[in-house]
C-alpha positions in Angstrom: 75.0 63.0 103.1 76.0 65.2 100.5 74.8 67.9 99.4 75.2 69.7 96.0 74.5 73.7 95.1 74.2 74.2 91.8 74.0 77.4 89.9 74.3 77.5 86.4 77.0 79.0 84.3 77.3 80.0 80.6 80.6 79.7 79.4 81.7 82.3 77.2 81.4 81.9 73.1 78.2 80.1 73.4 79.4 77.0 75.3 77.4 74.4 76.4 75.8 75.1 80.1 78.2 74.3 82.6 77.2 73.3 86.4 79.3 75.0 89.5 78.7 72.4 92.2 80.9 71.7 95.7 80.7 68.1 96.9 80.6 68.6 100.6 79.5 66.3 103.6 77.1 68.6 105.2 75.8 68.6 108.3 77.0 65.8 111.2 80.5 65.1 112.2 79.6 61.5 112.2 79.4 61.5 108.1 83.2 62.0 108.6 85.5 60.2 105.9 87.0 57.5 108.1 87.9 54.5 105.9 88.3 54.2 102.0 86.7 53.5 99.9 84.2 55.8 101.1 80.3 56.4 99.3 78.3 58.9 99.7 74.9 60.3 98.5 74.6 63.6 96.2 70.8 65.5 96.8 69.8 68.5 96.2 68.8 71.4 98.7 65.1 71.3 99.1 64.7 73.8 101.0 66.6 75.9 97.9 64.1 74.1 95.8 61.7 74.7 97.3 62.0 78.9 97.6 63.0 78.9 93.9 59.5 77.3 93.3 57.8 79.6 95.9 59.6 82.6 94.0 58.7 81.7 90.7 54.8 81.8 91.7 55.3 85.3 93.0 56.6 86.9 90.4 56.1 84.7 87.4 51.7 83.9 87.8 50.8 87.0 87.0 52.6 87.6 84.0 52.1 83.8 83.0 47.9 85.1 82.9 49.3 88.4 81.0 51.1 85.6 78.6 48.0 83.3 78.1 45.8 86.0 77.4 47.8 87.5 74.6 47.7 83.9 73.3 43.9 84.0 73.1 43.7 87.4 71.7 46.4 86.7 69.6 48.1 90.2 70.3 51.6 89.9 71.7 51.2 93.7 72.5 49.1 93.2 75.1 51.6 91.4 77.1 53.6 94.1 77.6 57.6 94.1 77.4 57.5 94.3 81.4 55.4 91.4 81.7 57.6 89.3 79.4 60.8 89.9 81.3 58.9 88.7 85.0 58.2 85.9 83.0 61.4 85.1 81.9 62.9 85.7 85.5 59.8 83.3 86.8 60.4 80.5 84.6 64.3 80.6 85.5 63.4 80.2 89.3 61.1 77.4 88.7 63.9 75.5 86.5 66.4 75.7 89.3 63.7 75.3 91.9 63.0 72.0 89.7 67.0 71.5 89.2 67.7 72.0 93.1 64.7 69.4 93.7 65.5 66.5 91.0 69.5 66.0 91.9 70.3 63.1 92.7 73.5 60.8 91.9 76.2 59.5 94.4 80.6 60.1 95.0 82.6 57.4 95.9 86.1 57.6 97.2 89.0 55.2 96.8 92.8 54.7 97.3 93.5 55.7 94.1 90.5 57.8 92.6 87.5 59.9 93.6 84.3 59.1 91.0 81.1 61.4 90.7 78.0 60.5 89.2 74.3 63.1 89.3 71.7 64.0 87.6 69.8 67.1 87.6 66.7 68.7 85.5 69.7 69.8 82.6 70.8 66.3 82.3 73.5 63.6 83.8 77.1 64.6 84.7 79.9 61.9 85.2 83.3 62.7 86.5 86.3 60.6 87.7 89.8 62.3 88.9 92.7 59.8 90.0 93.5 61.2 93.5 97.2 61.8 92.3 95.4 64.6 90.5 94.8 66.1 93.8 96.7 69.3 94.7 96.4 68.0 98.4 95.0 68.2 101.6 93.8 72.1 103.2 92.1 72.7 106.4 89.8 75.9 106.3 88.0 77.7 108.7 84.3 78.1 108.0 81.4 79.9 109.2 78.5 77.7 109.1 75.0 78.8 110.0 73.6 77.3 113.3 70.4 78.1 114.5 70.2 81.9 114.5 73.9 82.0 115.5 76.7 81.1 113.1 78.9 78.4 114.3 83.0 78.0 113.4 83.9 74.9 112.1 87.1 73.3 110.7 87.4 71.7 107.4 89.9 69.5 105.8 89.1 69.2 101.6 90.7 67.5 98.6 91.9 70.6 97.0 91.9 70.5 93.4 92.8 73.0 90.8 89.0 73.1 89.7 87.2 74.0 92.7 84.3 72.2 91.4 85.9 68.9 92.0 87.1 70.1 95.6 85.4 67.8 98.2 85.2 68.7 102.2 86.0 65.2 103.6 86.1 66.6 107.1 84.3 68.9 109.4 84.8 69.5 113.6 83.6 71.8 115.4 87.1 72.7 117.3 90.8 72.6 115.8 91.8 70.7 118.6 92.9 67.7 117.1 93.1 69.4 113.6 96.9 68.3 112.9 96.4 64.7 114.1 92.9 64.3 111.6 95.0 66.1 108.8 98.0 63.9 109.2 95.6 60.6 109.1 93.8 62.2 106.2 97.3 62.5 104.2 98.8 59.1 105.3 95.2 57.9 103.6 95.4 59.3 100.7 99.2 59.5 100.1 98.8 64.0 99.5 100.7 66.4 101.0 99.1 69.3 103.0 99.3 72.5 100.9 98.2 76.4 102.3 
C-alpha cells in the first residue's frame, strides 16, 4: 500500500497551494515492485489524521465557544486577539487532520511511464512523468521506526529531480542482495544507478 504525507506549501508570490507528498510502499517487503506494470493504492495516514483531529479539539474548542459567543453578543472584543489565533491554529489541524483522512487516489507503473492520480480535502491532483524522465535508480539507507526500536532498512527509489515525484519501489531489511535487486530494478526500467 502506499502511503502519502502531505503537508501543505505556499509557494511564494501568492501561488496557488502546492502539496509536498512522497509516494512510498510502506510497510511489508512483500508490496515489493516485482513485475511492470505495477498498481498501487495512495491513502492517507490515519493515525496522522487522526492526532491532527485530536489536536484541533484541544486547542481550538475553547476558543471556538470564545468565537460563538462574541457572535451572540455581537462584540468581536470579547474574543480576544489570543483566542483568535488558537483558533486559527485549531481550524488548520482539523483541515489536515480532514486532508490526512480523505486521501485517496492510486499510482501505476509501466515500461515506459509512472501515472499518479489522488484526491485530498484541497482538491484532485493528476501527474504522469515518462520514466525516461527519471534521473535513475538510488538505494538509501533508512531508519524506519519499529516497535519502540528503530529498524535499518534499504531502499531502492526512482529518483527524480522533484522529490515529490520520487517513488521507493523497494525496501529490505538487509543489503545483502542490494546489488542483484538494483541491477533487476535497472534492467526493468532501462535507468542507470546514480549516487
Amino acid at each position: 500500500m502506499l502511503c502519502y504525507h502531505g503537508f501543505p506549501l505556499l509557494k511564494p508570490k501568492g501561488l496557488p497551494l502546492l502539496r509536498f507528498y512522497i509516494l512510498t510502499l510502506k510497510g511489508h517487503s512483500r508490496d515489493n515492485l516485482t513485475k511492470l506494470p505495477a498498481s498501487y493504492v495512495i491513502s492517507g495516514s490515519k493515525w496522522v489524521g487522526w492526532v491532527g483531529i485530536t489536536l484541533a479539539a484541544m486547542v481550538g474548542l475553547e476558543p471556538f465557544t470564545h468565537f460563538v459567543q462574541a457572535i451572540m453578543a455581537s462584540d468581536f472584543y470579547l474574543l480576544g486577539w489570543v483566542n483568535a489565533i488558537w483558533l486559527v491554529l485549531g481550524s488548520i489541524l482539523l483541515l489536515l487532520g480532514l486532508d490526512q483522512l480523505k486521501v485517496t487516489g492510486k499510482l501505476e507503473i509501466t515500461t515506459r511511464n509512472v501515472v499518479c492520480n489522488y484526491r485530498n480535502l484541497f482538491g484532485t491532483t493528476r501527474w504522469e512523468e515518462r520514466i525516461s524522465g527519471y534521473k535513475g535508480l538510488k538505494v538509501k539507507k533508512e531508519s524506519e521506526k519499529s516497535g519502540v526500536f528503530n529498524a535499518i532498512i534499504y531502499t531502492i527509489w526512482l529518483e527524480h529531480s522533484s522529490k515529490s515525484r520520487s517513488i521507493r519501489i523497494f525496501r529490505a531489511g538487509s543489503d545483502l542482495y542490494i546489488e542483484e535487486d538494483l541491477e533487476k530494478y535497472s534492467q526493468m526500467f532501462g535507468l542507470r544507478v546514480v549516487k
